[in-house]
N, C-alpha and C positions, 0 to 999 in steps of 0.2 A: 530732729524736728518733731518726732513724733510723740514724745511725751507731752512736749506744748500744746498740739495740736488735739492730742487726747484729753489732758489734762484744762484746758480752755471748753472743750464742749461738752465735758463731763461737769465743769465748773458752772455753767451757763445757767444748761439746759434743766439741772438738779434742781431750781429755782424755778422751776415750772413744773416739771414731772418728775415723775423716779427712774432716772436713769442711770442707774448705775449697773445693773442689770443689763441694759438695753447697749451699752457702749462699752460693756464689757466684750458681750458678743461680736462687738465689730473691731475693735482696737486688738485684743488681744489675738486674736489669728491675723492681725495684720501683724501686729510686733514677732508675731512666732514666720512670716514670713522673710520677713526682711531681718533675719538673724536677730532680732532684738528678745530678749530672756522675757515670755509671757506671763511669768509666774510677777516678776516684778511692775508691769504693766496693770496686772489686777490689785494690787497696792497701791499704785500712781492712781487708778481708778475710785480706790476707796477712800483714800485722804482728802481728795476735792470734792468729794460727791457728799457736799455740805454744802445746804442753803441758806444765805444770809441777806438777801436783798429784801425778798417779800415776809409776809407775816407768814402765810402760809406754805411757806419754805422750808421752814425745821421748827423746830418746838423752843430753841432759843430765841428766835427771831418771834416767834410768836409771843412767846411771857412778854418779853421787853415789851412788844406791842399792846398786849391785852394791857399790861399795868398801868398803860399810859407815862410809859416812861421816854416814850420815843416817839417821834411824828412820822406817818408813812412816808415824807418825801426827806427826811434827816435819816430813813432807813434806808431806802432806796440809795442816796448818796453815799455812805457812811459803809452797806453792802455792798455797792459797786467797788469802791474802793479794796474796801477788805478780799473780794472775791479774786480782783485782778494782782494783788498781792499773793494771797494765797496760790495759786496758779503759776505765778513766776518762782513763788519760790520754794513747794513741792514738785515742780519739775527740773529746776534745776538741781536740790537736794538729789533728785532722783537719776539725774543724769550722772550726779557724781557717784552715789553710792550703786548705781545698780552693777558696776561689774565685780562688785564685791558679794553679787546673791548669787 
C-alpha cells in the first residue's frame, strides 16, 4: 500500500509545489522501515513527481497552455485524468519490479 500512498501524494501535491524533495524525506525512511527497499521508493518518488493539471505545474503543461492550444478547464480535466493514471500505474509497475532492485 505504500507505494500508492507515496505515489498519490507525491502525484497530487507536485501540482502545487516541489515535492519531491519534501516526500522523499518522509516516504523513504518509512519504506526502509517496514522492510520496503528505499532505494526503489526514490524512483517511485521521481516518476510521478510530474505536474500535469495546472499551467504552472511543469513546463509541458505550461507550452500547451501558453499556445493556446488548451483551455484551463480541458487541462484541469484531461490532467486529473492523466495524473490518476500515471499513479496507478507507476506504482503498480513498481510493485511488480521492485523485488528485482
Amino acid at each position: 500500500m505504500l507505494p500508492y500512498v507515496a505515489a498519490a501524494a507525491a502525484g497530487i501535491a507536485t501540482n502545487f509545489i516541489s515535492g519531491t524533495a519534501l516526500f522523499a524525506s518522509i516516504f523513504v525512511p518509512a519504506a526502509q522501515q517496514i522492510g520496503f527497499n528505499p532505494a526503489s521508493m526514490a524512483i517511485l518518488l521521481g516518476h510521478v513527481g510530474v505536474g500535469l493539471i495546472f499551467p504552472w505545474a511543469g513546463a509541458t503543461s505550461a507550452t500547451a497552455f501558453a499556445a493556446g492550444e488548451v483551455s484551463i478547464a480541458r487541462m484541469i480535466w484531461i490532467g486529473l485524468a492523466a495524473t490518476v493514471i500515471l499513479i496507478v500505474l507507476v506504482a503498480t509497475i513498481h510493485l511488480m519490479m521492485a523485488p528485482l532492485v
